[in-house]
C-alpha positions, 0 to 999 in steps of 0.5 A: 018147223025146224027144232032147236037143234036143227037151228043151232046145227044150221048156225055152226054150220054156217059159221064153219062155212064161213071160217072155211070160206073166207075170200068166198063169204068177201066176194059175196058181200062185195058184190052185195053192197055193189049191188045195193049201192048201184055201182053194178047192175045184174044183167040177164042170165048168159045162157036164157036171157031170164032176169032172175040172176045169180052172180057166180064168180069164177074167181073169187079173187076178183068179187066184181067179175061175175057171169049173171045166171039163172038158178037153173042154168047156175045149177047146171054150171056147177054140175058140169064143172064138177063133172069135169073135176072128176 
């Protein structure tokens, strides 16, 4: 259970993300209203061919061109583009 102040931090939080974020926060509610409307269909993930998919968007500016990946291979994708950052 969370306390008071971990859910008001949580909800500032989120708030500064989305201010800080916001051709982010546009794609992502793009392509879910695509999704929800049925103007696009999630595919299975590029790497494993599971059907429990994310949409990661490799440019933000373009919300409805997603790569659709599984959580693990999602996390392993941003792993590696950080690691190449540095």
């Amino acid at each position: 259970m969370q306390t008071a102040d971990g859910k008001n931090s949580h909800a500032r939080s989120a708030i500064e993300w989305r201010e800080r974020n916001i051709v982010k926060r546009a794609a992502h509610i793009l392509l879910g209203n695509a999704l929800r409307d049925g103007k696009i269909e999630k595919g299975p993930c590029e790497v494993c061919g599971d059907r429990d998919v994310h949409g990661h968007h490799d440019d933000y500016t373009k919300p409805m061109k997603v790569r659709w990946l599984c959580p693990t291979h999602h996390r392993q994708h941003h792993k590696e583009t950080a690691k190449a950052r540095t």
